[in-house]
C-alpha positions in Angstrom: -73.7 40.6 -97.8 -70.4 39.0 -97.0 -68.4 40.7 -94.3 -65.0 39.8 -93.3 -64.1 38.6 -90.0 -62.3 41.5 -88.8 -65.5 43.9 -89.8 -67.6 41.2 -87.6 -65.3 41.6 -84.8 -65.1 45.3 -84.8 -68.9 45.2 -85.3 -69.2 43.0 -82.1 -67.3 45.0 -79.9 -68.8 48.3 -80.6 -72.0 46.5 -79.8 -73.7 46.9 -83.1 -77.4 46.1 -82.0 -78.4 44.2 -85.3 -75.5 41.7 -85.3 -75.8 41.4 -81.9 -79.7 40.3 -81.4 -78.5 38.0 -84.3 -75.7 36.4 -83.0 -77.5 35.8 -79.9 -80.9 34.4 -81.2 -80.7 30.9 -80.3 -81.1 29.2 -83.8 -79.8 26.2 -84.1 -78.6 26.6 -87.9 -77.3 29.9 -87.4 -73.6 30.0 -87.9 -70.9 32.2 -89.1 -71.2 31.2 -92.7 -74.9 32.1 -92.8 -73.2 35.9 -91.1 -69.7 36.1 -93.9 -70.3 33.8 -96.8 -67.2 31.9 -95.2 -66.5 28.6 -93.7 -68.7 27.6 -90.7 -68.7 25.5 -88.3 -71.0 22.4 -88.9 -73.7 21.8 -86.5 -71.9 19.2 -84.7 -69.2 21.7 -83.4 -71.3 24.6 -83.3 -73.5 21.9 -80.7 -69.8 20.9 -78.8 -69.1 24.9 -78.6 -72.2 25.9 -77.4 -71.7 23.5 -74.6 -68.4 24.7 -73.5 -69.5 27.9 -73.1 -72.5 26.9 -71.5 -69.7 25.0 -68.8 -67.6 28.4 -68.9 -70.5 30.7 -67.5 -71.5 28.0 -64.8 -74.7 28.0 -66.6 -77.9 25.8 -64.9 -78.1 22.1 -65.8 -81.6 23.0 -67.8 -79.9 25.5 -70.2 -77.1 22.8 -70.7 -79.5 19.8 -71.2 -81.0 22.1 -73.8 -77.8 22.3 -75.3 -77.0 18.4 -74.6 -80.2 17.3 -76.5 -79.3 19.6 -79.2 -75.7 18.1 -79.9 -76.9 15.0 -79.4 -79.4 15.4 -82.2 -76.4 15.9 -84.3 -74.8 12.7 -83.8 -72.2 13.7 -81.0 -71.8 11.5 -78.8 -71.9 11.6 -74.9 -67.8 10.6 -74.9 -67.4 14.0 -77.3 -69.7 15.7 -74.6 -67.2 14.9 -71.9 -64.5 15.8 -74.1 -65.3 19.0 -74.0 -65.5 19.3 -70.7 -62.0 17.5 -70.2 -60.9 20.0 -73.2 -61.5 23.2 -71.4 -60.2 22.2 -68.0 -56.7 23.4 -68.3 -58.6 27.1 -69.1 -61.4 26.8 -66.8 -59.3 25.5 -63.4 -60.7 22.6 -61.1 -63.2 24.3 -59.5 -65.3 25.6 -62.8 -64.8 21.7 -63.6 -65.8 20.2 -60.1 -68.8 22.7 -60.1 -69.7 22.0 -64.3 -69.3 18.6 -63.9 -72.3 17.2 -62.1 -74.7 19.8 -64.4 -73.6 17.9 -67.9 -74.1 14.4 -66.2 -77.3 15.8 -65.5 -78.0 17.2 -68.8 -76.4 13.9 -70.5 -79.0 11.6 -68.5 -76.6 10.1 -65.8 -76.9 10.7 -62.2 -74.0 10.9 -59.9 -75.7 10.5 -56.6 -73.8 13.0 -54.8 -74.5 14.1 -51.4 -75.0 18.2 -50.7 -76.2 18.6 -54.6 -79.3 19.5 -55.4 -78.5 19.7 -58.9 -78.8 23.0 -59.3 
């Protein structure tokens, strides 16, 4: 059954309990065309979304590696990976970027070497 984005909208924000557990059901292949019948987003920007919100909610580097490994099975790139994180400064200020920073080099394979991280 198609629904249109407004109906999923107002369905999400009155908490409708179906859509909700499968929204949140973390399956790769699961995207909004699978939910309306409408355009999606491929897997390789579904991957680069999940990662910026991963960044937004200061999420820990094992969640985000998750999500690394998963875009990277895609065909994203590490620079794209970045790019996201340089994408969403401007909305998520200097500190969410100082502190999401050293997690995705983590999650990407890279380490920084910084003193006073425990990579947490």
């Amino acid at each position: 059954m198609r629904a249109e984005p407004e109906d999923v909208l107002r369905r999400l924000s009155a908490g409708d309990e179906q859509l909700l557990q499968a929204v949140v059901t973390p399956v790769p292949e699961y995207g909004y065309s699978e939910l309306t019948g409408g355009q999606a987003l491929d897997r390789r920007l579904r991957g680069l979304v999940r990662i910026a919100a991963l960044l937004a909610v200061d999420a820990p580097t094992t969640t985000s590696r998750w999500a690394v490994e998963q875009a990277l099975s895609t065909g994203t790139t590490a620079d794209a990976v970045v790019g996201v994180l340089i994408a969403t400064a401007d909305q998520a200020g200097t500190a969410q970027v100082v502190s999401s920073a050293p997690r995705l080099a983590l999650a990407l394979g890279f380490d920084l070497e910084l003193e006073d991280w425990d990579g947490t």
